[in-house]
TIRO-360915 format. One line per field, with one value per atom (N, C-alpha, C, O, CB): atom name; z, y, x; residue number from 0. Coordinates in steps of 0.001 Angstrom, whole numbers, plus 500000, padded with zeros to 6 digits. Atoms other than C-alpha are relative to their C-alpha. Glycine has a CB too. Example, Ala and Ser with C-alpha at 12.3 -4.5 7.8 and 13.67 -1.06 7.14 Angstrom:
name c(N_CA_C_O_CB_N_CA_C_O_CB)
c3 c(500000_507800_500000_500665_501246_499940_507140_500730_500899_498585)
c2 c(498810_495500_501200_501181_500027_498810_498940_501090_502198_500462)
c1 c(500890_512300_500900_501936_499008_499180_513670_499230_499739_500414)
resi c(0_0_0_0_0_1_1_1_1_1)
This chain:
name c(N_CA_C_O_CB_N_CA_C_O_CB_N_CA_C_O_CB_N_CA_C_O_CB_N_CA_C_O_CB_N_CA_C_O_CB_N_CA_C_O_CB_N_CA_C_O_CB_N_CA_C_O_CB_N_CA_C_O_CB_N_CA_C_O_CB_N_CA_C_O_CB_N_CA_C_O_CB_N_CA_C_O_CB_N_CA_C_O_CB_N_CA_C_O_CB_N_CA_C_O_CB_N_CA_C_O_CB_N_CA_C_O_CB_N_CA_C_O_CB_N_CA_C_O_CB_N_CA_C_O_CB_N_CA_C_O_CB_N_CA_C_O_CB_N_CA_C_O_CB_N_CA_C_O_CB_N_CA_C_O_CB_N_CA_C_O_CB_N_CA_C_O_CB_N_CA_C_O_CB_N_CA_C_O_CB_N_CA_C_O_CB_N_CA_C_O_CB_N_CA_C_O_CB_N_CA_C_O_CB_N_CA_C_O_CB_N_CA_C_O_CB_N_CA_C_O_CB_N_CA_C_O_CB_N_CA_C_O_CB_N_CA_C_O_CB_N_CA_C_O_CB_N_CA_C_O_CB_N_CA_C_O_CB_N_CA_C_O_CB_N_CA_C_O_CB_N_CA_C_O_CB_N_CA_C_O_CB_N_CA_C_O_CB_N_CA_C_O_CB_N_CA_C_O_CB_N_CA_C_O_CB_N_CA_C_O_CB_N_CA_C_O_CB_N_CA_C_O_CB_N_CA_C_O_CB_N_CA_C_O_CB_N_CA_C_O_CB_N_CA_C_O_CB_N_CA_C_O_CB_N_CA_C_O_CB_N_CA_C_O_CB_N_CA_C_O_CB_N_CA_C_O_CB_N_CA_C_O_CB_N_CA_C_O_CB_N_CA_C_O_CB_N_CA_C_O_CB_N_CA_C_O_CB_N_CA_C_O_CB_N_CA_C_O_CB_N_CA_C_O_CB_N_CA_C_O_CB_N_CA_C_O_CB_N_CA_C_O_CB_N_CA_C_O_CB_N_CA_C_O_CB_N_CA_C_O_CB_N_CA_C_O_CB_N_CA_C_O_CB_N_CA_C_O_CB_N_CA_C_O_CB_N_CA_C_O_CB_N_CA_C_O_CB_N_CA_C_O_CB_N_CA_C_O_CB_N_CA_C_O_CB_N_CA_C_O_CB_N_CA_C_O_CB_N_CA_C_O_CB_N_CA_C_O_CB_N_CA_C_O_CB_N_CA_C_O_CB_N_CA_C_O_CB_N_CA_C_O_CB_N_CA_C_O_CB_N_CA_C_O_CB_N_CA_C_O_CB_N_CA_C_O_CB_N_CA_C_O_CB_N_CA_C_O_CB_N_CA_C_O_CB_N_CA_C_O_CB_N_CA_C_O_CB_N_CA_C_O_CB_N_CA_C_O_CB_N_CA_C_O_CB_N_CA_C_O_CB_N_CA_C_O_CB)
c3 c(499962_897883_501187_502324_500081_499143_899618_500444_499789_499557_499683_901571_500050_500837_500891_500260_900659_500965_501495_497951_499204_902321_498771_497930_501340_501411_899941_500622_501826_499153_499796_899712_500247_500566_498867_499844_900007_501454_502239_498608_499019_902723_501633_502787_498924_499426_904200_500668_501469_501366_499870_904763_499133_497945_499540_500737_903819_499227_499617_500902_501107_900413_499383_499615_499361_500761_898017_498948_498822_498630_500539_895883_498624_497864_500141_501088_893233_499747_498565_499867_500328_893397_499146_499258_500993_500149_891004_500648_500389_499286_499494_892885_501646_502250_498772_497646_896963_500309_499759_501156_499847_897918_501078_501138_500606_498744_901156_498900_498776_501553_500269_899237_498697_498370_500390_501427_895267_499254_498347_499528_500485_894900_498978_499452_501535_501098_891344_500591_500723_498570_499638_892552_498645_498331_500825_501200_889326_498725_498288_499278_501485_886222_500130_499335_498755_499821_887421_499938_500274_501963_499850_887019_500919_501565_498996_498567_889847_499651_500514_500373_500448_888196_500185_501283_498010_499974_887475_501534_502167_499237_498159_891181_501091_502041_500689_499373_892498_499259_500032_499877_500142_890148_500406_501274_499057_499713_890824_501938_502446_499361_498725_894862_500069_501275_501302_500121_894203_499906_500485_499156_500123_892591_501323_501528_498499_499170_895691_501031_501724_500248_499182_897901_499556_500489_500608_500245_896074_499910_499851_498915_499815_896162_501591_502057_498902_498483_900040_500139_500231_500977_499908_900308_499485_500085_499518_500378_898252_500892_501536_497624_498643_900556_500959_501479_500777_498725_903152_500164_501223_500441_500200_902102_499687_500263_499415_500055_901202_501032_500691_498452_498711_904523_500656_501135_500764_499284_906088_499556_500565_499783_500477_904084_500583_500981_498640_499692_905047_501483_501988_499499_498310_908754_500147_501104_500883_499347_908535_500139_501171_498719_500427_906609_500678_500112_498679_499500_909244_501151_501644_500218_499215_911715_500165_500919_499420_499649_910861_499196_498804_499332_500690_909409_501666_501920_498733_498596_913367_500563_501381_501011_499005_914578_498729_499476_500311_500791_912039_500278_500657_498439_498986_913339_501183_501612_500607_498212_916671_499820_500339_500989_500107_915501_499554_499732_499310_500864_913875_500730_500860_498772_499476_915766_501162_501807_499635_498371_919100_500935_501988_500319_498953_920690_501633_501947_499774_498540_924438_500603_500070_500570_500308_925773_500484_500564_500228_498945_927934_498837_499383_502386_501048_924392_499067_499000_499530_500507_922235_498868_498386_499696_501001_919216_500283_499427_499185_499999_921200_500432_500382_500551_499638_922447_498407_498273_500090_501126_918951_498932_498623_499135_500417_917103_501177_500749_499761_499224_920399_499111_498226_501765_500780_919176_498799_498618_499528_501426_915679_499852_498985_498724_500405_916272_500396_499916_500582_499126_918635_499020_498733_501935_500783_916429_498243_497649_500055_500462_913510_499811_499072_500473_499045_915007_500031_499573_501958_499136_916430_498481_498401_501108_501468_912400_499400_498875_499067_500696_910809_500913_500268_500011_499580_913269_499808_499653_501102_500212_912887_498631_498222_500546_502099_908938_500133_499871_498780_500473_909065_500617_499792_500655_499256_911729_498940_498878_501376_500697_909300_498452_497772_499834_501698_906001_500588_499716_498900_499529_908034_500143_500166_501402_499836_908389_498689_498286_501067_501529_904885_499588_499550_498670_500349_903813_500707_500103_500221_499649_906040_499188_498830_503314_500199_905140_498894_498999_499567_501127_901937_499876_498841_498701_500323_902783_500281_499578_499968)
c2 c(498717_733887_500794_500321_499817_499507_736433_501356_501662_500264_498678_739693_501100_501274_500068_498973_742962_501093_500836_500367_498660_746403_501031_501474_500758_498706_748940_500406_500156_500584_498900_752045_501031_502162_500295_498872_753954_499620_500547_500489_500092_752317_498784_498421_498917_500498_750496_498408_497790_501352_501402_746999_498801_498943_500012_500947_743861_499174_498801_499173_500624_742280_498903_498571_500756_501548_738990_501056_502237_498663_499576_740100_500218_501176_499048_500164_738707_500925_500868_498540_498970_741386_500811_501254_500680_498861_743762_501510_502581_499861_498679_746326_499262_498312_500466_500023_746588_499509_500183_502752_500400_745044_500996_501484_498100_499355_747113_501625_501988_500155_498393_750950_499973_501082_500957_500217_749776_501149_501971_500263_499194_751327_498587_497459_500870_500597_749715_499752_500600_501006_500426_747804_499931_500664_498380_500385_746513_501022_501438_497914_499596_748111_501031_501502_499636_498689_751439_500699_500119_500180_499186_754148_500501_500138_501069_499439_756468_501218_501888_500746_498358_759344_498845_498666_501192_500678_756799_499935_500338_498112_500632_755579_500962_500605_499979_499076_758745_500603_500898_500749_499829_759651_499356_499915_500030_500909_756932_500130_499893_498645_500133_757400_501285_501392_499416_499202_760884_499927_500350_500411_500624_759162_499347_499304_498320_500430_757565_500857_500548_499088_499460_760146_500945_501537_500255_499388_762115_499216_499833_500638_501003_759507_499912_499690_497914_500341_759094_501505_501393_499596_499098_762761_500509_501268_500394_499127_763505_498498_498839_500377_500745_760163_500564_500473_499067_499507_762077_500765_500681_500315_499358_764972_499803_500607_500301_500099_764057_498832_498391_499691_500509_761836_501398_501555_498830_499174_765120_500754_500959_500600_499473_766793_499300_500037_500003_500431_764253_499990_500017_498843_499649_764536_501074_501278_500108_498360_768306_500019_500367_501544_499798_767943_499119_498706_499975_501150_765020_500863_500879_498473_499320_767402_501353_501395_500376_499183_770723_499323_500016_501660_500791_768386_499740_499678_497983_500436_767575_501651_501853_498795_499284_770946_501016_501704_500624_499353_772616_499267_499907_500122_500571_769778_500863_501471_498545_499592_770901_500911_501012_500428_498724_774107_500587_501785_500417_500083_774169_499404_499992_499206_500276_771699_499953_499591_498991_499559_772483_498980_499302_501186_500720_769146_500211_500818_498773_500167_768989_499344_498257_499573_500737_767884_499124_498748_500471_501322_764804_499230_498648_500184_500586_763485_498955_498998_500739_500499_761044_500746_500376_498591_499915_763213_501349_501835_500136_499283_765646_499454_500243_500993_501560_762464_500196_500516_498152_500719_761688_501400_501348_499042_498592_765513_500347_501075_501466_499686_765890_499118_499574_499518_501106_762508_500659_501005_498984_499822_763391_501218_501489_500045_498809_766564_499857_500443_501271_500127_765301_498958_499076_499210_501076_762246_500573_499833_498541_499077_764809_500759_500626_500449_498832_767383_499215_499690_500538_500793_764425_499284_499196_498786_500347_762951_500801_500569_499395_498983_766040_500480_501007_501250_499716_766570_499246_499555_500171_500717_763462_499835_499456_498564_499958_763641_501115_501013_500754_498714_767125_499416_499153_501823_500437_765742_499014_499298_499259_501302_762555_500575_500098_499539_499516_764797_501140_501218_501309_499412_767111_498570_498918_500877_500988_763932_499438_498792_498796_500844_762922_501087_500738_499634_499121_766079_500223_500978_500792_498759_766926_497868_497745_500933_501190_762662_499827_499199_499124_500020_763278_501588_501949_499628_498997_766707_500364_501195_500791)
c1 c(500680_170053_500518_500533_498462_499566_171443_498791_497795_501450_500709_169965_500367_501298_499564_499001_170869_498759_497678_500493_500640_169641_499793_500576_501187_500404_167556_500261_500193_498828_499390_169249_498835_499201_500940_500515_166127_499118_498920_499195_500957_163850_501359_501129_498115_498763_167399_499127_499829_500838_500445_164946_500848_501136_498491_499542_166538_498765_497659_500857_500119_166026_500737_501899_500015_499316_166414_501202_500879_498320_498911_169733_499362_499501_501235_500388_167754_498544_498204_499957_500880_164618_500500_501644_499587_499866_164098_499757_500304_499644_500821_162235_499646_499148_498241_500142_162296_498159_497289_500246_501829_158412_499827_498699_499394_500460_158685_499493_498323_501615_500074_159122_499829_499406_501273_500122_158975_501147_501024_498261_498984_162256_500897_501034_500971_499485_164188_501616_502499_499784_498402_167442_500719_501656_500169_498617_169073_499588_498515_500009_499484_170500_499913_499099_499417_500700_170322_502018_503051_498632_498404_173750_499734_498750_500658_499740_174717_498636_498071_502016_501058_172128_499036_498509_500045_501726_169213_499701_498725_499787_499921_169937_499248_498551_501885_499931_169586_498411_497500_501518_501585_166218_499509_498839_499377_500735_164778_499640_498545_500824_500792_165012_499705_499479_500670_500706_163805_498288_497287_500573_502154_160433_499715_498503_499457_500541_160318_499750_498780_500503_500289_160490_499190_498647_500864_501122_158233_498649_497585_500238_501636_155278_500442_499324_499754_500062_156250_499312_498090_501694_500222_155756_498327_497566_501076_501455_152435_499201_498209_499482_501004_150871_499551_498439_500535_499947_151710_499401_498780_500875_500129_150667_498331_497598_500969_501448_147161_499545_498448_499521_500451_146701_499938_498815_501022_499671_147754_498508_497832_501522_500908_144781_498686_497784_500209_501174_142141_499467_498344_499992_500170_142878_499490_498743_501208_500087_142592_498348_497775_500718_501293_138737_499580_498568_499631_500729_137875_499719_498591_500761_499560_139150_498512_497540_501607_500901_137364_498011_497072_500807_501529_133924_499444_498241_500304_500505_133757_499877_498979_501272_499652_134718_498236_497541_502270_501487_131308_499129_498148_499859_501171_129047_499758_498778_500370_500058_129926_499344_498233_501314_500357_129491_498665_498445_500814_501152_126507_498849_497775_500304_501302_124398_499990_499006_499438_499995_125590_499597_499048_499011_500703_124786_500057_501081_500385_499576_124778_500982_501205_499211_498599_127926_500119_501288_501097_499609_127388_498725_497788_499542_500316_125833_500548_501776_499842_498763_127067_500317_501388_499982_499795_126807_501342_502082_498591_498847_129232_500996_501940_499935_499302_131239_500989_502170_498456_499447_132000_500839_502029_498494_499107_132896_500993_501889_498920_498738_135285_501067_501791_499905_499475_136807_500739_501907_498825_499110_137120_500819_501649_499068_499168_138320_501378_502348_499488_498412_141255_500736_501927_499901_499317_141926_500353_501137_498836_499842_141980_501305_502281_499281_498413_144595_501038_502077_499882_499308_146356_501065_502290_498754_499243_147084_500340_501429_499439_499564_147289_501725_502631_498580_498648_150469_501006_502187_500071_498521_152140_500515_501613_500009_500027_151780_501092_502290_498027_498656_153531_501067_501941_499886_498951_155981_500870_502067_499427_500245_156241_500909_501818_497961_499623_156744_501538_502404_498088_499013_159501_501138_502319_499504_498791_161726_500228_501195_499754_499612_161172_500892_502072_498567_499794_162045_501618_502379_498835_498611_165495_501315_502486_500229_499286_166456_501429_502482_498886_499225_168138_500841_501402_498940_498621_170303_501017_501592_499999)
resi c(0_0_0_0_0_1_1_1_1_1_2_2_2_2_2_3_3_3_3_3_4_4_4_4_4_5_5_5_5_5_6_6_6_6_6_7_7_7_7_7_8_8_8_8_8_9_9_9_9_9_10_10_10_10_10_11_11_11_11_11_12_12_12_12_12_13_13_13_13_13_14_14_14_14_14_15_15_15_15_15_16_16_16_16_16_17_17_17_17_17_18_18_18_18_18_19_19_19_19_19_20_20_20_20_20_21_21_21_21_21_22_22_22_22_22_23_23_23_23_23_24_24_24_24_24_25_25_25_25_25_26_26_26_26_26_27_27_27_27_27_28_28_28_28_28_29_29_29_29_29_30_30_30_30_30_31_31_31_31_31_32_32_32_32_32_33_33_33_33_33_34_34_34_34_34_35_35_35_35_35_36_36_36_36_36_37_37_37_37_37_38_38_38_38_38_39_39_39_39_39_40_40_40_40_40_41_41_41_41_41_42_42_42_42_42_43_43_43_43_43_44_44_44_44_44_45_45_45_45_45_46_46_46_46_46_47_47_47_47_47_48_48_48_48_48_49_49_49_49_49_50_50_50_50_50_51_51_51_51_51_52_52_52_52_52_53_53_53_53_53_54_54_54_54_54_55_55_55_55_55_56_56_56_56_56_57_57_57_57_57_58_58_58_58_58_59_59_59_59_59_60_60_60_60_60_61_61_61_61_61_62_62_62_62_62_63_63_63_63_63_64_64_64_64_64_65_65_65_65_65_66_66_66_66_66_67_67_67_67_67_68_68_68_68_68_69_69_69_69_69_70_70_70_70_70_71_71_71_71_71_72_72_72_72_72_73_73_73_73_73_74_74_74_74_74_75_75_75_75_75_76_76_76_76_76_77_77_77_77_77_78_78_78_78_78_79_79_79_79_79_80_80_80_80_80_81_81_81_81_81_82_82_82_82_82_83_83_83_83_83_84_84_84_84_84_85_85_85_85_85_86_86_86_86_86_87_87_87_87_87_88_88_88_88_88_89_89_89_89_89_90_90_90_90_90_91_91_91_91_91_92_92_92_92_92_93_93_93_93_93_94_94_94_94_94_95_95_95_95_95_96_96_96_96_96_97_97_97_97_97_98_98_98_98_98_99_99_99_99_99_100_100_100_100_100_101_101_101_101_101_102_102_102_102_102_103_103_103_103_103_104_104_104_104_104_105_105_105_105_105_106_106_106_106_106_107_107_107_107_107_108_108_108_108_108)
């Protein structure tokens, strides 16, 4: 058994896999076109992941920043403790997602 390197996630693999376990990209029986759809489907499911992580950060994000807003706790509270939090940890995913989807995006041109 040897170890080969997928072409789409470049992790080493059994020779004998059909499909990469790391990225579920299709190694055998594929032509130079399938080859090439096929790591398209993959980078389009990497992309809409991303893309709706990127979404859930935003609504975790502003769900803390309308608490805040709304019930105005006092700020040496824990309930304003915790909407700071989510709002920074929030912001903080929603950036590396876009950051994240900008590298998927320039990988393949």
């Amino acid at each position: 058994m040897a170890l080969i390197e997928c072409p789409s996630c470049s992790k080493r693999v059994s020779d004998k896999a059909t499909n990469c376990p790391h990225c579920d990209f299709k190694l055998t029986g594929l032509s130079g076109e399938e080859l090439e759809r096929e790591w398209q489907r993959v980078m389009a499911s990497k992309r809409e992941r991303l893309v709706g992580q990127s979404m859930l950060a935003l609504l975790i994000a502003i769900a803390a920043f309308t608490y805040y807003f709304i019930q105005q706790p006092l700020p040496e509270t824990w309930p304003a403790k915790v909407s700071y939090g989510l709002m920074i940890v929030g912001l903080i995913w929603f950036v590396i997602n876009r950051v994240r989807l900008v590298f998927i995006k320039r990988k393949r041109s």
